[in-house]
C-alpha positions in Angstrom: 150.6 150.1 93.6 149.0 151.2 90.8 146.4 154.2 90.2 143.0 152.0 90.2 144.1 150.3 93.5 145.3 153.4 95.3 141.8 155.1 94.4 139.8 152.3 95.2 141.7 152.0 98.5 140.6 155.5 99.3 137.3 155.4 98.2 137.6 152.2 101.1 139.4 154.6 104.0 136.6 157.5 103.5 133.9 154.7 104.2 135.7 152.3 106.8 135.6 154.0 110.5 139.2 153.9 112.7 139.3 151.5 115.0 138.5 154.7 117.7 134.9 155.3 115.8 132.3 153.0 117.4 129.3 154.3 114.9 129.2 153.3 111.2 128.8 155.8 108.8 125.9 157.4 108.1 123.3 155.7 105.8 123.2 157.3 102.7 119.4 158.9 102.4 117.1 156.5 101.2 115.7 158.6 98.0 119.3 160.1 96.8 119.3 159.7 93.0 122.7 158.7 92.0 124.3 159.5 87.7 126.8 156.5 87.8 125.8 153.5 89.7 124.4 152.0 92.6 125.0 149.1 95.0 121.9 147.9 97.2 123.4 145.3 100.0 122.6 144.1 103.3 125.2 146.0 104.9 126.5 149.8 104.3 130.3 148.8 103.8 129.3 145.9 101.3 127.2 148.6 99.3 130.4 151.1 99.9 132.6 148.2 98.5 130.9 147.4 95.3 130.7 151.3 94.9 134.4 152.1 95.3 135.4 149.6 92.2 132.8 151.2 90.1 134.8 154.3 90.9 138.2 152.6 90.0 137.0 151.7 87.1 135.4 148.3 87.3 132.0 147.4 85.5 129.0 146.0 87.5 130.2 142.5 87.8 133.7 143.5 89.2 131.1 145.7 91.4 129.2 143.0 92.6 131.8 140.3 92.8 133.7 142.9 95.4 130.5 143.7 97.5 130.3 139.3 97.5 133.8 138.9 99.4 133.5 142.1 101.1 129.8 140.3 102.8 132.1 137.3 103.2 133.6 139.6 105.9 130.4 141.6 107.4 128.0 138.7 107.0 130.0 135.4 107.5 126.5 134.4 109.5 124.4 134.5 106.4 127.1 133.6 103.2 130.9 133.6 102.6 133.6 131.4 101.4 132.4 128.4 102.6 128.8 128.5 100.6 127.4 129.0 97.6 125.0 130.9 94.9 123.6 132.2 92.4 123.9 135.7 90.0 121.6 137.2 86.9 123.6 139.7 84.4 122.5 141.9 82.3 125.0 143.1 79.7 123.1 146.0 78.1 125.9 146.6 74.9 125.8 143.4 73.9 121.8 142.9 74.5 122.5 139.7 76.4 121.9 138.0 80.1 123.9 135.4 81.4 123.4 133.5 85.1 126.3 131.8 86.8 125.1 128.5 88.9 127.6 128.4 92.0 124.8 126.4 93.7 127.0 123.5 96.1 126.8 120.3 95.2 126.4 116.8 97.0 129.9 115.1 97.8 131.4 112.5 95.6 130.4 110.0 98.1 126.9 111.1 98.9 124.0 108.6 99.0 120.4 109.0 98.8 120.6 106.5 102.0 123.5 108.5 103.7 121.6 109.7 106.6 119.1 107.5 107.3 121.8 104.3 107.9 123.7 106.4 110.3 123.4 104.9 114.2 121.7 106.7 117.3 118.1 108.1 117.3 115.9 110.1 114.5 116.4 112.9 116.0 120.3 112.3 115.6 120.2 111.1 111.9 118.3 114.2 111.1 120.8 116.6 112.9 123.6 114.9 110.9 122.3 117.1 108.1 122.2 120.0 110.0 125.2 120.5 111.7 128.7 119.3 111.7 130.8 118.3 108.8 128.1 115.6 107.3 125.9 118.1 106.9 128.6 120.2 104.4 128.2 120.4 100.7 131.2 121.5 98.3 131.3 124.9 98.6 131.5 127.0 95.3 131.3 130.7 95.8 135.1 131.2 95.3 135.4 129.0 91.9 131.8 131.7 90.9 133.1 134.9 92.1 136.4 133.9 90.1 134.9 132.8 87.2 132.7 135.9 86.7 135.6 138.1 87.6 137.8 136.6 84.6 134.9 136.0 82.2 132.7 138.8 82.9 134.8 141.7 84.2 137.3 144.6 83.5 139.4 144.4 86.8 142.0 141.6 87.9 140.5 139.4 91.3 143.2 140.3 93.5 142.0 144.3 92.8 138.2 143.4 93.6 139.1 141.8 96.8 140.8 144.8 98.1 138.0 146.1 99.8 137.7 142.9 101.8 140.8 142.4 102.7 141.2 146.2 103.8 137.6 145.4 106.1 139.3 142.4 107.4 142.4 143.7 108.4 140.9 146.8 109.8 138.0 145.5 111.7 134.7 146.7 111.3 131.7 147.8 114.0 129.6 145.7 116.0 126.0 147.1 114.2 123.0 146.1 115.4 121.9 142.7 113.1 125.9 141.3 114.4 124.4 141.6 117.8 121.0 140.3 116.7 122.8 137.2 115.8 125.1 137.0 118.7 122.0 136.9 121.1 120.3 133.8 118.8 123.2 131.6 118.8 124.1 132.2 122.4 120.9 131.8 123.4 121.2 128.2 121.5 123.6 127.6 123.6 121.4 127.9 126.6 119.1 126.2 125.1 121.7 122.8 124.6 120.9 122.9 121.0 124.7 124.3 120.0 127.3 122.3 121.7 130.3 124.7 122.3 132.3 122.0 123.0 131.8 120.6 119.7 131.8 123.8 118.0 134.0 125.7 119.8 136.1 128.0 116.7 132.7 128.9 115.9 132.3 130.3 119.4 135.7 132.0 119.5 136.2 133.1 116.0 132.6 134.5 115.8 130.7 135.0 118.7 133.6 137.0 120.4 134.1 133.4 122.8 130.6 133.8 124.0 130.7 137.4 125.5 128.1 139.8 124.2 129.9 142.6 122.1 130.5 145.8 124.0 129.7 149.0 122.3 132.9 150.0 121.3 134.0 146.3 120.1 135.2 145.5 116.5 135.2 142.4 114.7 138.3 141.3 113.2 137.6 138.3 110.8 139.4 135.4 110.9 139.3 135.0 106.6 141.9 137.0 106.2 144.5 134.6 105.4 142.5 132.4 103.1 140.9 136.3 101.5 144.8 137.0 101.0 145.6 133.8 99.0 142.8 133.9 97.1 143.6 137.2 96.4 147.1 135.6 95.3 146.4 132.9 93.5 143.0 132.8 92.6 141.1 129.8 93.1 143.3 127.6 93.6 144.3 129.6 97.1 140.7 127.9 97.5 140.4 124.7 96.3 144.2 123.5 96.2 147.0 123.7 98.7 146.8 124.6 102.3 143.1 126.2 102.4 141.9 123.1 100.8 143.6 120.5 103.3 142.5 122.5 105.9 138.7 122.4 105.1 139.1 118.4 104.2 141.2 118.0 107.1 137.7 119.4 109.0 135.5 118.3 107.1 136.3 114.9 105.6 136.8 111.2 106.5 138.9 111.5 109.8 136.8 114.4 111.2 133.4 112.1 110.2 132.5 114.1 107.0 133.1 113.1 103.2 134.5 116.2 101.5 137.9 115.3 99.4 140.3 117.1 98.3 138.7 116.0 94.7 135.6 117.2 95.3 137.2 120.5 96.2 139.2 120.5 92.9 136.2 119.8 90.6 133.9 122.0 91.4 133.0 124.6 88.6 130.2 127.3 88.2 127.5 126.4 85.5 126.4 128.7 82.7 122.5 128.6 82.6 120.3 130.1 80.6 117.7 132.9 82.3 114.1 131.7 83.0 112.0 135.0 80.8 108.8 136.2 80.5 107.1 139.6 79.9 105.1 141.4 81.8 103.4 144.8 82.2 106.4 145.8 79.1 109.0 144.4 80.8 111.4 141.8 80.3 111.7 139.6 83.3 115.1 137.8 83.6 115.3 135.3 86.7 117.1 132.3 87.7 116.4 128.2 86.3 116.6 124.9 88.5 118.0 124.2 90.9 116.6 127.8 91.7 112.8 126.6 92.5 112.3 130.7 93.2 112.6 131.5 89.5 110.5 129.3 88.4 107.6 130.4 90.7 108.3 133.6 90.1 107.5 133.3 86.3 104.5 131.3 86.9 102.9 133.9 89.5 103.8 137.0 87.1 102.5 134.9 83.9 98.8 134.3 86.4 98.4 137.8 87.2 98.8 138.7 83.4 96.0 135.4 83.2 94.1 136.8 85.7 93.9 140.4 84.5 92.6 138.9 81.2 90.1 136.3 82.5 88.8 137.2 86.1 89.7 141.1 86.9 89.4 142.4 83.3 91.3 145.4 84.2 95.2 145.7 85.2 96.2 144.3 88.6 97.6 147.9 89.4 93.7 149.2 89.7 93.2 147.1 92.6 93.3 148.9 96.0 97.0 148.4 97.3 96.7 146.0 100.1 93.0 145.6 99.9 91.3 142.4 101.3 90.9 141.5 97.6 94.5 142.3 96.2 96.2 140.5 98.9 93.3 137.5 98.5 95.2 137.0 95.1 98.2 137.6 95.4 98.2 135.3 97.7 96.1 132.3 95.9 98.8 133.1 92.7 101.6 131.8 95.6 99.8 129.1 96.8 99.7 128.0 93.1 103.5 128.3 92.5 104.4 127.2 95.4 102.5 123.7 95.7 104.4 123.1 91.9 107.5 124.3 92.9 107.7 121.3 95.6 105.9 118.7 93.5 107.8 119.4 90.4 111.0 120.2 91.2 115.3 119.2 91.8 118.2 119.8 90.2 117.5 119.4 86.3 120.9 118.4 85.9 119.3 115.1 87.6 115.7 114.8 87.0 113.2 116.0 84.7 112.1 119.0 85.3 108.8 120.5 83.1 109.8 123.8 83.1 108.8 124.7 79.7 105.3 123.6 81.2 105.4 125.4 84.1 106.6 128.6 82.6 104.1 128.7 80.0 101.0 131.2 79.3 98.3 128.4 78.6 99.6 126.4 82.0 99.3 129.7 84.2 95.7 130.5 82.5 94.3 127.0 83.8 96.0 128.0 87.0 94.8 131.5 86.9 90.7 129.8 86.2 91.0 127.5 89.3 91.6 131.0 91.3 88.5 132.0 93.2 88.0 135.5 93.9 86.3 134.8 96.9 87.9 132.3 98.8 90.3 130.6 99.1 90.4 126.4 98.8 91.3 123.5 99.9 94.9 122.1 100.5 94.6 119.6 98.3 93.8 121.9 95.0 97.1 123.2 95.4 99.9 120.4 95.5 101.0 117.4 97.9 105.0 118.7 99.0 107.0 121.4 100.8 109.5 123.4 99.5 112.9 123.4 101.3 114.2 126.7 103.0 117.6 129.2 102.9 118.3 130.8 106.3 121.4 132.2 106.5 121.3 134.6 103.3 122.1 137.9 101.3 121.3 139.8 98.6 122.6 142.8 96.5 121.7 144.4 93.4 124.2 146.1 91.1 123.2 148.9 88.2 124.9 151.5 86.4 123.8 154.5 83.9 124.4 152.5 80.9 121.5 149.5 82.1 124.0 146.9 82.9 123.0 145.1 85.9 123.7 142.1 88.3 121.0 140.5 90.7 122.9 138.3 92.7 122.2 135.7 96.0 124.5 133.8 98.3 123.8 131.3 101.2 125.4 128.9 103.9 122.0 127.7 103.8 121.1 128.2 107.6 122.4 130.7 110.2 126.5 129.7 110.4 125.5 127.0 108.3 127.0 123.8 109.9 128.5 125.7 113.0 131.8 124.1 111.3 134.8 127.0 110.8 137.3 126.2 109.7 140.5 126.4 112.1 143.3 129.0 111.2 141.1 130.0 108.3 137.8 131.0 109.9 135.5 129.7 106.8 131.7 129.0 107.6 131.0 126.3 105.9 127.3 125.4 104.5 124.9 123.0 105.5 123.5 122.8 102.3 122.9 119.1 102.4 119.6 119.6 104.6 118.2 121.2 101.3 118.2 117.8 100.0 115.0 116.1 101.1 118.1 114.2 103.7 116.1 111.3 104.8 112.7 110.3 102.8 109.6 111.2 104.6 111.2 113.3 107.2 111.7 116.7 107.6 114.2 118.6 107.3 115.2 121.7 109.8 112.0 123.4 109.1 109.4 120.2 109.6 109.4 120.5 105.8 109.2 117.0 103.7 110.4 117.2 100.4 109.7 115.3 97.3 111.9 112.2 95.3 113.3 114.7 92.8 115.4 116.3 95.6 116.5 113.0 97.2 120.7 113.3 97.8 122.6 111.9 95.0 126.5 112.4 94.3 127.8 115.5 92.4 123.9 116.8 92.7 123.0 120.3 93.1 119.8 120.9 96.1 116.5 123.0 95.5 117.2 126.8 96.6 114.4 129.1 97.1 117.4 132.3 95.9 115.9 134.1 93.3 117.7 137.4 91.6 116.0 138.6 89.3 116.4 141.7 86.8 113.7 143.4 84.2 114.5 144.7 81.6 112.7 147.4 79.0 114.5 148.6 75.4 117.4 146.9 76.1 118.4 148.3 79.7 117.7 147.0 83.0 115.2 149.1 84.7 115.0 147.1 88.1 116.8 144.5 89.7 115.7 142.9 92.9 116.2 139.9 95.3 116.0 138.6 99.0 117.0 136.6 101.6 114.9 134.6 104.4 114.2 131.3 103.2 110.7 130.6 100.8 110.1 133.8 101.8 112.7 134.8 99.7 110.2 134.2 96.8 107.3 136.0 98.2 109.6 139.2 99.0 111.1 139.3 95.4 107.7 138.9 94.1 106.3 141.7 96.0 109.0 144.2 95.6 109.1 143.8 91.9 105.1 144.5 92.0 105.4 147.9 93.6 108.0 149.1 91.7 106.2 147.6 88.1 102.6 148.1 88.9 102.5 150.2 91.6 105.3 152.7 90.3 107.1 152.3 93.8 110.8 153.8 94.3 113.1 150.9 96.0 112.3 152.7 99.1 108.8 152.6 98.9 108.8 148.8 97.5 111.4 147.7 100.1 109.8 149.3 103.0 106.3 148.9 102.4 104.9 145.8 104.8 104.3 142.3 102.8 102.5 139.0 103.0 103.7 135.3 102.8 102.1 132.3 101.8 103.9 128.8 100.8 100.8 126.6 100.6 101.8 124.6 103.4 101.5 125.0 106.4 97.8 127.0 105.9 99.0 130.2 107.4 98.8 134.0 105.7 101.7 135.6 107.1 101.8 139.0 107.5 103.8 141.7 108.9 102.2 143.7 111.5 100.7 146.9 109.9 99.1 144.4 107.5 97.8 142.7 110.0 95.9 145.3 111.8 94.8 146.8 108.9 93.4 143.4 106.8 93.9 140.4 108.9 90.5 140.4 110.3 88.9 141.1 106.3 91.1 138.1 105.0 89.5 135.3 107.2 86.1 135.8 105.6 88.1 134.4 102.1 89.3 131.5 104.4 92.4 132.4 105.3 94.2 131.9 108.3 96.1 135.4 109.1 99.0 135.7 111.4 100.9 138.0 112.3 105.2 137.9 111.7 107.4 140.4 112.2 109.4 140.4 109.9 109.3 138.9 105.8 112.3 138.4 104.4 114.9 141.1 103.7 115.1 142.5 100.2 118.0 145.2 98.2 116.6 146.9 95.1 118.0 148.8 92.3 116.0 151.4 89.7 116.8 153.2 86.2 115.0 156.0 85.9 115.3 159.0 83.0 115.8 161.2 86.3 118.8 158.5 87.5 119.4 155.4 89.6 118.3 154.5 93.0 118.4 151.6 95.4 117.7 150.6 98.8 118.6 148.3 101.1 115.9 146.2 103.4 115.7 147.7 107.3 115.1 144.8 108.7 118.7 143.6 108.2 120.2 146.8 108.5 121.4 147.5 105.4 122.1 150.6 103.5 122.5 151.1 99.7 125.5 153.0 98.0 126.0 155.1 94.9 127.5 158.0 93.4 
């Protein structure tokens, strides 16, 4: 074994508890200041991971292409083998940024008519999408995390995916989001909406055959053959020999689905270029269609610059934080880029896509002088569709000393995706394919109708509100940010990128503080409970229609500062950030 793998494996031991340990380890303090680099995920060991190949060695993307696999195994609810997504990097030496598209695609055999001809009810057609092996696009995160590996990195793949296969193997706690998930999908069960006959690995692989976990229980994932010959062979111990007939074997024609084993062998990451604008000094970096987050997140930056020029005439970091007037704004500035971000777009690998327009100064200053400072309007001054949803995701942000960065997001879609795993192999796989706007004029899991330009077509890629996103000042990245929870996703990257820009937040402070959401349909403010109280009352006299959520999103942030790096990792999933 050589010297990089035997440290990295001990950097692993000192942060992954015996089997006798029932507690995880300690979350590293939330303002620690770290010389090296930092790792912000959705769950300690995945920061720990992505930390312990910086240590032996590796660069950011090695970094965050190990804290990817090692989710795989701590977050199979939420991404994993079996989906798909996106990643932002910043390569400070050679002044450049680069985003890998592992975004599933539609099936070979896919059909913009595919669900609606099926037999049985609505409500049945509609499910089709949802759940079972119909509803499963070609999955793409292995063929991404490879490619990035080989093109991008400094360490092999089969040394990166130690830390995975060392969590596998050794089991990891029950914390308290596992159980948080546990309780929703057996209370599905209850409720008849999760058949256990039909999904019955799921059940046994992954909801510890329908117990509720004990204190002292571990989960042992069932990936650790297919991590192991991935490990081995790269992505062909993926997409080519057993893995692969196993997952079209489950998920093809004789189990009522239409992956092939073709399909599996095609698919290849996409090299896009980074959606950029400035603002407030900064270079922001973010990701292109079939992203529909980056996008809006350009267009709401470029109207608060448009706004600051035309309406406030003073910077939007003199407004009161969280006053009835900031949060008025901020909120009509989402309303805007969220009404074009369903009109406008689909993949633009498909179908036109006027990005250029939407990303533009002049565009956002008519946008920014329809904005009333007063109130807010009506539905119809904002746009006519819905934008489509990402429930089962994760985030993490990767930086080091020298401003290299990664922003990266990952998704199944929704929670377990399509309840299909995948039998010796215990791979979730997606249910991307109710992002598609599945059957025209009817919504998709979240009552959401979609527009043409995300209708399902073959080889097509659908809308995804992920949105990593990196800024970038004299050549370094300064802050790198995402989420995970659906549009909110948008909204939450948005925000936390405002307090740490305008508001001069640490990622703790940003992270932490409470936030708003606003998609333009339906007509509800959401906000999160100390909002609430504090402004809900003061925001109905702009119009608005306040209520109260517990919980926006979940977001992982990274900093460069002259004094060193931080990150955090979002409480409401239970993360903790990593560093040294």
């Amino acid at each position: 074994m050589n010297n990089i793998l035997c440290l990295m494996l001990a950097c692993l031991f000192a942060i992954c508890p015996q089997p006798a340990q029932a507690a995880e380890p300690a979350p590293v303090p939330a303002e620690k200041v770290y010389e090296h680099g930092v790792v912000a995920a959705d769950h300690p060991l995945a920061s720990a991971a992505g930390i312990a190949i910086l240590k032996a060695g590796g660069n950011v993307v090695d970094a965050a292409v190990a804290t990817s696999f090692a989710l795989t195994v701590l977050r199979p609810a939420s991404c994993g083998l079996g989906g798909g997504g996106f990643m932002v990097i910043w390569n400070a030496k050679d002044q450049k940024a680069t985003v890998i598209d592992y975004r599933e695609r539609a099936p070979a055999a896919a059909t913009p008519e595919m669900y609606a001809k099926l037999p049985g009810t609505d409500k049945q057609r509609q499910l089709a999408s949802r759940q079972g092996p119909l509803a499963v696009a070609v999955p793409c995160t292995v063929a991404g995390l490879s490619y990035a590996v080989r093109e991008y990195g400094t360490l092999d793949l089969k040394t990166v995916m130690q830390p995975a296969i060392q969590l596998a193997r050794r089991g990891v706690p029950i914390n308290d989001h596992m159980r948080s998930v546990q309780r929703g999908m057996l209370a599905r069960i209850k409720q008849g909406t999760l058949n256990p006959e039909e999904f019955k690995t799921l059940i046994d692989d992954y909801l510890n055959h329908g117990k509720p976990w004990k204190n002292d229980d571990r989960f042992f994932s069932p990936q650790l053959k297919a991590l192991e010959l991935i490990a081995e062979h790269g992505r062909d111990g993926f997409y080519k020999g057993p893995v692969a007939e196993a997952i079209v074997a489950a998920c093809g024609e004789s189990a009522g689905g239409i992956l092939t084993l073709q399909d599996l062998k095609a698919t290849q990451p996409v090299i896009r270029k980074p959606l950029t604008t400035t603002f407030n000094g900064y270079t922001i970096l973010t990701m292109p269609p079939p992203s529909s987050g980056g996008i809006a997140i350009i267009e709401s930056f470029n109207m608060i610059k448009a706004l600051e020029k035309q309406t406030l005439k003073q910077p939007f970091g003199k407004l009161k934080y969280h006053s009835p007037e900031e949060i008025h704004l901020l909120t009509e500035v989402m309303k805007h880029a969220f009404a074009d971000r369903a009109e406008y777009l689909g993949d633009a690998d498909f179908v036109p896509v006027p990005i250029a327009r939407l990303t533009s100064s002049d565009y956002a200053s008519h946008l920014a002088g329809r904005i009333d400072t007063q109130q807010t309007k009506p539905l119809k001054e904002y746009g006519r569709y819905v934008p489509p949803q990402d429930g089962g995701t994760s985030h993490f942000s990767v930086m080091d000393v020298e401003g290299n960065a990664v922003a990266c997001t990952e998704t199944i879609n929704l929670t377990f995706g399509s309840y299909v795993v995948i039998p010796k192999y215990g791979i979730v796989m997606n249910n991307e394919m109710d992002d598609f706007a599945a059957i025209s004029g009817k919504p998709n899991a979240f009552g959401l109708i979609q527009s043409k330009a995300n209708e399902v077509e073959p080889g097509k890629k659908p809308l995804s509100s992920m949105s990593p996103t990196i800024a970038v000042k004299d050549g370094k990245a300064v802050f790198s940010a995402g989420a995970s929870g659906g549009p909110r996703i948008i909204s939450s990257t948005l925000q936390v990128l405002l307090n740490m820009i305008v508001f001069g937040m640490t990622p703790t402070q940003a992270v932490n503080s409470p936030r708003i959401h606003h998609q333009w349909v339906p007509e509800d403010l959401l906000m999160e409970p100390e909002l609430f109280k504090q402004a809900g009352e003061k925001l109905k006299q702009y119009g608005h229609s306040p209520k109260k959520s517990s919980s926006l999103a979940a977001s992982q942030a990274v900093s460069r500062q002259p004094d060193g790096l931080r990150g955090h990792s979002d409480p409401r999933k239970h993360g903790s950030a990593a560093g040294y």
